[in-house]
C-alpha positions as CSV (number, residue, x, y, z in Angstrom):
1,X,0.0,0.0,0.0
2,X,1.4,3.8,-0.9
3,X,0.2,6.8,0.0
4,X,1.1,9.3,-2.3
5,X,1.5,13.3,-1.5
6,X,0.8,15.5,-4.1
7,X,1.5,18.7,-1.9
8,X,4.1,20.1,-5.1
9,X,1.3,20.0,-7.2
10,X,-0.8,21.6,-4.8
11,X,1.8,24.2,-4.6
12,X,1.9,25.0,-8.7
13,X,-1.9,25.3,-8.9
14,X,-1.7,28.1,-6.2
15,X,1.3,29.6,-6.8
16,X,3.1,29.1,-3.7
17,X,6.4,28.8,-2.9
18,X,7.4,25.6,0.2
19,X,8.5,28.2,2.4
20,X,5.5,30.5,2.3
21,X,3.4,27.0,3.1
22,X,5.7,26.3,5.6
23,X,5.6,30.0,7.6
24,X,1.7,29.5,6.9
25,X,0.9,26.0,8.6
26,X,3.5,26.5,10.9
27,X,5.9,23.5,10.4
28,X,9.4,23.4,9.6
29,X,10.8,23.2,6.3
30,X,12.3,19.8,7.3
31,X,9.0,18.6,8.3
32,X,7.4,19.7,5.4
33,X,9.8,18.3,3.3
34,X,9.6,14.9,4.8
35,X,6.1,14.8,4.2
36,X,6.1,16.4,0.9
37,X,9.1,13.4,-0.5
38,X,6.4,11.0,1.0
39,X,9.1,9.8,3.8
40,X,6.8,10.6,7.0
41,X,5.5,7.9,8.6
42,X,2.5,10.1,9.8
43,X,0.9,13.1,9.7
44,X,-1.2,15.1,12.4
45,X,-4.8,15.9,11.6
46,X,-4.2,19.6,12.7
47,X,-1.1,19.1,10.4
48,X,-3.2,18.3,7.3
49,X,-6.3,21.1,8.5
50,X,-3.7,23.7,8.1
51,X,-2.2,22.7,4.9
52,X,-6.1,22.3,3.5
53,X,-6.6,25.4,4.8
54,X,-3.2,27.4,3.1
55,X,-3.6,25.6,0.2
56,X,-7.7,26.0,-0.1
57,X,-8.0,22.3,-1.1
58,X,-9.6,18.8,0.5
59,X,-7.4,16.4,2.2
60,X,-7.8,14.2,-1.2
61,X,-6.2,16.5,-3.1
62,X,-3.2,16.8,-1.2
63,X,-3.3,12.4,-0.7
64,X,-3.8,9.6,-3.0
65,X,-4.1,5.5,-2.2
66,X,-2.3,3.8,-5.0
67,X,-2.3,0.4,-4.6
68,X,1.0,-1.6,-4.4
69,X,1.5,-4.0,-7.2
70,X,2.1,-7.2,-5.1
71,X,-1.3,-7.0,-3.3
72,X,-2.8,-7.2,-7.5
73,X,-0.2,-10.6,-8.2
């Protein structure tokens, strides 16, 4: 099972910069770039509510389930 982060192309569509997300949420740039290269392990729900909230989106379009190929063999 993946998660996948789309947070960069969140980022494009609004025109935002990592660092202005960052100051805006309230995270680290090391945090945020953890999550965003899909290394975090987990992320905080007040986390996620303030990057909905900087980036105007839904959760979903910030995460996507792909599947991982073995579970399909």
């Amino acid at each position: 099972m993946a998660i996948i982060i789309n947070i960069d192309v969140m980022l494009a569509k609004r025109k935002m910069s990592v660092t202005e997300l960052s100051e805006r949420v309230g995270i680290t740039m090391a945090n945020l770039s953890i999550l965003k290269n899909g290394k975090a392990k987990a992320i905080r729900f007040s986390t996620l509510e303030g990057i909905c909230e900087a980036l105007d989106c839904q959760p979903g379009d910030i995460m996507e389930y792909v599947p991982d190929d073995r579970e399909n063999k």
